[in-house]
N, C-alpha and C positions, 0 to 999 in steps of 0.2 A: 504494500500500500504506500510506504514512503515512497518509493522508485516512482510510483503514478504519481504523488505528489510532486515530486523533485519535475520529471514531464512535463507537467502542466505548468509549472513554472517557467521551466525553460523556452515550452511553445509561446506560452500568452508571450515571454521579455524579448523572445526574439520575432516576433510578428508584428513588432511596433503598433501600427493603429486598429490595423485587423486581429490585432493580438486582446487589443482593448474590447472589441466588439464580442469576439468571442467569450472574453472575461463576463460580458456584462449578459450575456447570451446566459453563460453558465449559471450567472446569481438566477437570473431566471427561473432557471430548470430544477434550479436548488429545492425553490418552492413544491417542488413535486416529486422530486429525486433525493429523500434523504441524504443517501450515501456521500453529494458531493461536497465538499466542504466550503461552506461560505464564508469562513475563517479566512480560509487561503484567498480567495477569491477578493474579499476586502480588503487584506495586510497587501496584495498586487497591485491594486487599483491605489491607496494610498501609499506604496512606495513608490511608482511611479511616477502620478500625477498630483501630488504633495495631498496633502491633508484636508485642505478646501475640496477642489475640484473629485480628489478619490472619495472623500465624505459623500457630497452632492451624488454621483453616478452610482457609488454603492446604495443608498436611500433609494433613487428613485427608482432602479432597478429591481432592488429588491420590494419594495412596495407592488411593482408592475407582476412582479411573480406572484406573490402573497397573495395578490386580486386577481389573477388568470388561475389560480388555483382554487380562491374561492366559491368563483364561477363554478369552474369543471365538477366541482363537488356537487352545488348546489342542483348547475343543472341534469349531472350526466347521472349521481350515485342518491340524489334526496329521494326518491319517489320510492328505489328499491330500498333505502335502508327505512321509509318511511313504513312501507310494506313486509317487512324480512325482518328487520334487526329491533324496530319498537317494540315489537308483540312480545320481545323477552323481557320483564321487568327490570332487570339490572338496568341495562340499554336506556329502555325509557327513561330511567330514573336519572342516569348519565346525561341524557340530550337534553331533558328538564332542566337540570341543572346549569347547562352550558344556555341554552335560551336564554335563562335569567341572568345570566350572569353582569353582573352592573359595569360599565363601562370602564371606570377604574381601573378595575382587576383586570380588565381583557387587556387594558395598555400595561399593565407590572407586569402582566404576564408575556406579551411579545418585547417587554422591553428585557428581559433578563436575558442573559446572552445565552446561555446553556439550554433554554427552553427549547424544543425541535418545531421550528417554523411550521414545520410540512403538517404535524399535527393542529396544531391551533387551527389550520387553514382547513385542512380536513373537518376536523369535527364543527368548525362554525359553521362551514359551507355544509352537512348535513344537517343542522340543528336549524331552529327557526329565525337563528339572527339573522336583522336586518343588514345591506350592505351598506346603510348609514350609520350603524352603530361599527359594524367591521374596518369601513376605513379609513374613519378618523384616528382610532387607537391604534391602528397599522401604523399611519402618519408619524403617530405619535412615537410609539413603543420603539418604532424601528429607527429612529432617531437616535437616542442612546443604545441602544444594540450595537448599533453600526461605529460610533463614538466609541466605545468599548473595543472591539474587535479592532479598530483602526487603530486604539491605541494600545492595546496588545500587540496585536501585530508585528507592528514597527519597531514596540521596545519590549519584546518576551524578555529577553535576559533580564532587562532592569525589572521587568514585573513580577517573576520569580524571587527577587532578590529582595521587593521593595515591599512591604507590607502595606506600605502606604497605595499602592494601585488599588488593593481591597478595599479602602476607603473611599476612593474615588468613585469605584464602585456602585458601592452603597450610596454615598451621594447622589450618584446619577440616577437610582433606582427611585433613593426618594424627593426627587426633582420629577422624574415622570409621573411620580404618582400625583402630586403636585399639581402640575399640567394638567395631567386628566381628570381631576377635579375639578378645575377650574371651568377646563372646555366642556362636564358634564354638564356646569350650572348654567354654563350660558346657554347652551344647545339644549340640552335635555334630553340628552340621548339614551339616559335608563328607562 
């Protein structure tokens, strides 16, 4: 798996602009493809294209995934799992939960870097969330997510080392919770 990391690195640095496209292709695909790492794919786009500009392309990228994935749930996989998967109590009591889920929570929850994208996107896009409620905390979450990774990324060694990244961290977490309170009270998106 390192070897295909190291690869992908090599291709994306040696294919200059088409290197980039492909980068941004990949965060895409992220959305729907566990396996690919959107770590790498960030820490690239911010070494490359400095911390502004790779910040900006990884967000909105990532965002564009996030919401082509929410679609394909909602439209391709909601009717079967509304048919199939609710009639099992557990399931129901699962998707209930995620319906209600207060807007808040949906933004700490994609804002956490560790959290797996692909799921939040799956289960919202089967559950009865609205895509008003889904992509503002997108907006939102993936703002610090992507903040986080970029600066992991760029400086793992110091971040291993520094206890203080963990703090930053937390800050960032509770700054988006922050935000999304805010954008709850004025929108009203619970």
């Amino acid at each position: 798996m390192e070897n295909f990391y190291e690869w992908i690195i090599n291709l994306i640095n040696n294919l200059g602009e088409v290197g980039m496209i492909i980068n941004c292709l990949l965060i895409v695909l992220e959305s729907v493809i566990p396996p690919l790492p959107l770590a790498l794919f960030i820490t690239i786009l911010f070494t490359n294209y400095g911390p502004v500009i790779g910040f900006l392309i990884s967000w909105i990228f990532t965002v564009i995934g996030c919401t082509i994935s929410f679609y394909l749930f909602q439209t391709v996989l909601k009717k079967y799992v509304d048919k199939k998967i609710r009639k099992y109590e557990f399931a129901d009591n699962f998707l209930k939960i995620v319906d209600k889920i207060k807007f808040s929570n949906l933004v700490l929850l994609t804002a956490i870097p560790f959290t797996p994208a692909f799921a939040i996107n799956i289960v919202s896009g089967i559950s009865e969330m609205n895509i008003k409620k889904f992509l503002p905390a997108i907006l939102i979450g993936k703002v610090f997510m992507i903040a986080f990774w970029g600066y992991v990324g760029t400086n793992l060694i110091e971040s291993i080392k520094n206890p203080i990244s963990l703090i930053k961290v937390i800050i960032l977490l509770i700054f988006a919770y922050i935000v999304s309170k805010i954008v709850n009270k004025k929108f009203k998106l619970d």
